[in-house]
C-alpha positions in Angstrom: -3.5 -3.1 -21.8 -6.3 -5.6 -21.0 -4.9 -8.2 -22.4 -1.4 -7.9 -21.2 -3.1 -7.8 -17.4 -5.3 -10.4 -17.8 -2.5 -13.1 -19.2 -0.5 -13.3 -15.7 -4.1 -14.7 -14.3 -4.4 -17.2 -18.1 -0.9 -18.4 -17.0 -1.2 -19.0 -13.1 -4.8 -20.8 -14.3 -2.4 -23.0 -16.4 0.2 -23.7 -13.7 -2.2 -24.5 -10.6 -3.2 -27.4 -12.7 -0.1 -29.3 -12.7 0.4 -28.2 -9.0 -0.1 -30.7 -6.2 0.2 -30.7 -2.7 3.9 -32.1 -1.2 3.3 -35.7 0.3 4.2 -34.0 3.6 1.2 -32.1 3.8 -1.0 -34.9 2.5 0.3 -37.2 5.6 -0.2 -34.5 7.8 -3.8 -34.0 6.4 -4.2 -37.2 6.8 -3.4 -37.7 10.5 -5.3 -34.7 11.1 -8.6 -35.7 13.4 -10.2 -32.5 11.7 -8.8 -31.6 8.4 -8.1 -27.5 7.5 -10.7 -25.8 5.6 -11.5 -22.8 4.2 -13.4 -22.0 6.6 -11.4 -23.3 10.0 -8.3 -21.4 8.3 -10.0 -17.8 8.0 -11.5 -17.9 11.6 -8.1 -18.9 12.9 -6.9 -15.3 12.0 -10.0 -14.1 14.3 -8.3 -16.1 17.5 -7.2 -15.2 20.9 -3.5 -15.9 19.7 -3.8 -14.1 16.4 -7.0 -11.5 16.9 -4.8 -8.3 17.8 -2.3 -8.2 15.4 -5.3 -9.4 12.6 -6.9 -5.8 13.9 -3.9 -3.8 13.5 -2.5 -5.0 10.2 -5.9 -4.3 8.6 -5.1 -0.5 10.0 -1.8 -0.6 8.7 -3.1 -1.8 5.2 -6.0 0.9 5.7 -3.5 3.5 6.3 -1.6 2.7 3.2 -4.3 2.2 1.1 -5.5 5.7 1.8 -2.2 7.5 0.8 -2.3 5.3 -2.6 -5.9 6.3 -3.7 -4.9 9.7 -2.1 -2.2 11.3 -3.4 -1.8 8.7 -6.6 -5.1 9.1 -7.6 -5.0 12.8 -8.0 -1.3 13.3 -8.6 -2.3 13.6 -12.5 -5.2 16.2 -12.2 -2.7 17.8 -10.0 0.0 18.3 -12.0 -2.4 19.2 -15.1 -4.1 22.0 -12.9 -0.8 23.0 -11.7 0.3 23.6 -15.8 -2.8 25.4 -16.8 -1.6 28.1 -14.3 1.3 27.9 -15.8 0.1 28.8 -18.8 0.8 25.4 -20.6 -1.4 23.7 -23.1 -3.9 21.3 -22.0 -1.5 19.1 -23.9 1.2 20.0 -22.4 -0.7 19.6 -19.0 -1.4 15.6 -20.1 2.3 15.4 -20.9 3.5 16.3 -17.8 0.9 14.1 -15.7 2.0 11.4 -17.5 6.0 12.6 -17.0 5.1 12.5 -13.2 3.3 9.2 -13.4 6.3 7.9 -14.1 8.0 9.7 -11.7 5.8 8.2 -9.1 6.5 4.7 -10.7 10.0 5.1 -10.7 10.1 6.1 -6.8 8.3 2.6 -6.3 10.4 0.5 -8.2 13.3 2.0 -6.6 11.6 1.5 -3.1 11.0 -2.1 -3.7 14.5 -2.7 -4.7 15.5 -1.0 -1.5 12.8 -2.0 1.3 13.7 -6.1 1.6 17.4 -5.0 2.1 16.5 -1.9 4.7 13.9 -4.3 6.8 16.5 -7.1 7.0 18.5 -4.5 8.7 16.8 -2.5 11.2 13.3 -4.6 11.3 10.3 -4.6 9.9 8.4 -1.9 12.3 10.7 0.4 12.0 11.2 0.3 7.9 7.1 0.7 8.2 7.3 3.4 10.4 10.3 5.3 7.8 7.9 4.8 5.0 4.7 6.0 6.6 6.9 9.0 8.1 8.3 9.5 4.1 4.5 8.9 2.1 2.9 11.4 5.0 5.5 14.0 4.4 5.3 13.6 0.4 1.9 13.6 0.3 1.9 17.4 2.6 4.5 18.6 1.1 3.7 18.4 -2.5 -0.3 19.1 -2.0 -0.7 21.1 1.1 2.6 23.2 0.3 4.3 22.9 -3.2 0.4 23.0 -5.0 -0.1 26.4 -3.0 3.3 28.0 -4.2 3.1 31.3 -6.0 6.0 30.3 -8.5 7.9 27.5 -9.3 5.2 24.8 -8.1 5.1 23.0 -11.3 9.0 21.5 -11.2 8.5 21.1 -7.2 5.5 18.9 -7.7 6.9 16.7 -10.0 9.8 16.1 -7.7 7.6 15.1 -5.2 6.1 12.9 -6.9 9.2 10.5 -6.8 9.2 10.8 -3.2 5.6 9.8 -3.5 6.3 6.6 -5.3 9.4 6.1 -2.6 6.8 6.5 0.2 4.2 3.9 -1.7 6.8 1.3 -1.8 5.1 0.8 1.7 3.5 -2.1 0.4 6.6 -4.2 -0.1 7.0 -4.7 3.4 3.4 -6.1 4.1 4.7 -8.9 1.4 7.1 -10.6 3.3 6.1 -9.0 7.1 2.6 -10.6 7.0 3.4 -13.7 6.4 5.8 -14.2 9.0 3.2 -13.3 11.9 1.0 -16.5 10.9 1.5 -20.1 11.1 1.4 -22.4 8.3 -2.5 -23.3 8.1 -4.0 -19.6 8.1 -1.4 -18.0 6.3 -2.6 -17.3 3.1 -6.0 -16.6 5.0 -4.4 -14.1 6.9 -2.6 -12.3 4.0 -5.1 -11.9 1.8 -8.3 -11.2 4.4 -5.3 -8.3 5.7 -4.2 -7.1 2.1 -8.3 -6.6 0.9 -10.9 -5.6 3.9 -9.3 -2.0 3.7 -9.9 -1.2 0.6 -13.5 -0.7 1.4 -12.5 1.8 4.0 -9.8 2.8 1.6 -13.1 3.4 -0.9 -15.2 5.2 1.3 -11.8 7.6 2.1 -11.9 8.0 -1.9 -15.5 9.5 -1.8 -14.3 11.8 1.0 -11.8 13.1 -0.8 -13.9 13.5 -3.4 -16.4 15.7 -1.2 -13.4 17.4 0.3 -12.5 18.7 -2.9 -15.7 20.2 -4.0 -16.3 21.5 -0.5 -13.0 23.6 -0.9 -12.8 24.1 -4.6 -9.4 23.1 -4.6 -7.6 19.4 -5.0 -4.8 20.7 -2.1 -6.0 20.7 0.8 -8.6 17.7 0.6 -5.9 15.5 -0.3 -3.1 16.7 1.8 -5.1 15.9 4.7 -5.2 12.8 4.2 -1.6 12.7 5.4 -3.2 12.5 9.0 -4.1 8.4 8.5 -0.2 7.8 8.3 0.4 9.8 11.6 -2.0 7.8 13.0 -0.6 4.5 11.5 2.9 5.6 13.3 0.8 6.1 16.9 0.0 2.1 16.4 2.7 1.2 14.8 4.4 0.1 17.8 1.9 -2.3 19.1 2.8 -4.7 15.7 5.1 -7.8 15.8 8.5 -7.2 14.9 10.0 -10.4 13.0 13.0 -9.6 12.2 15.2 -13.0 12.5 12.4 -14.4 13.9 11.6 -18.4 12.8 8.2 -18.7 11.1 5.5 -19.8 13.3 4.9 -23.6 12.9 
């Protein structure tokens, strides 16, 4: 497994050496009085013209980051607590967390397929604002109700794990919503300062979790509140940019 995720990096370490900048941007480099940087290009993000919406799409990746490590994270030790009360095998119980791992994965791919075409249609705020409505339900639903079910929990679970993997297809949206909010120069700045500073908040959420659960003795309820960060990411939601047939910034 190392391997085969460390050869996509080996290749694009292969192909950024034959890349070169097009002539255009060279010439426009060029007649530039004060050539782009590193540095110029990440605290243009930070601007008057760009500061708010830098602020808020942290949040939103925040927000999404927190259901990930949330309710994927413990998803598995879920579904193998849930079949020891079933009276299943410990084997049995890493069967079936692997059976709804790939539940979850399937309810992504599908999600991915299905996001580009959805935000193309109604816009990119409100396709956010369906998948932060769908992962908050999912992740209530199948740990702060279907875990706590007398009988029957076990099948219920793993069907909401799909919808969990649906819900985390949030991500797609970020990939082609980000960077239509930033012009050319800070762009990739933008996407990946956006895409990475919340996953230190998502981190410190995971050790909360974590204290949650041994506070409560249970995986349940810990986890199902995290279900409130996506209510919150639908109160801001509104103040983002909408893009939708919208020309890229120049």
């Amino acid at each position: 497994m190392f391997v085969f995720g460390g050869t996509p990096a080996l290749v694009i370490s292969l192909l950024r050496r034959g890349i070169r900048e097009p002539d255009r941007f060279e010439k426009a480099q060029a007649a530039l009085e004060h050539k782009w940087t590193m540095r110029r290009a990440f605290l243009k993000i930070f601007s008057p013209e760009y500061r708010t919406r830098t602020i808020l799409n942290s949040l939103y990746l925040l927000v999404s980051i927190i259901g990930l490590w949330g309710g994927a994270v413990y998803m598995p030790a879920a579904i193998a607590d849930l079949a020891a009360k079933a009276g299943r095998t410990a084997d049995e119980g890493t069967r079936l967390a692997s059976y709804g791992t790939a539940l979850l994965g399937s309810g992504t791919i599908v999600g991915a397929l299905v996001v580009p075409l959805v935000a193309d249609r109604i816009g990119r705020k409100w396709t956010q604002a369906a998948a932060f409505a769908l992962m908050g339900g999912a992740i209530w639903m199948a740990f702060g109700v279907v875990f706590y079910l007398s009988s029957g929990a076990l099948p219920w679970f793993m069907v909401c794990s799909f919808f969990l993997g649906l819900g985390g297809s949030n991500f797609i949206t970020y990939s082609f919503w980000l960077p239509e909010q930033y012009s050319t120069e800070c762009r990739a700045s933008a996407f990946a300062f956006t895409t990475n500073v919340g996953r230190f908040g998502g981190a410190a959420f995971t050790f909360l979790v974590g204290a949650g659960v041994r506070h409560f003795q249970t995986i349940g309820t810990p986890v199902a509140m995290t279900a409130i960060a996506f209510v919150i990411g639908l109160v801001i939601l509104p103040f983002a940019v909408e893009t939708k047939g919208q020309p890229l910034p120049a």
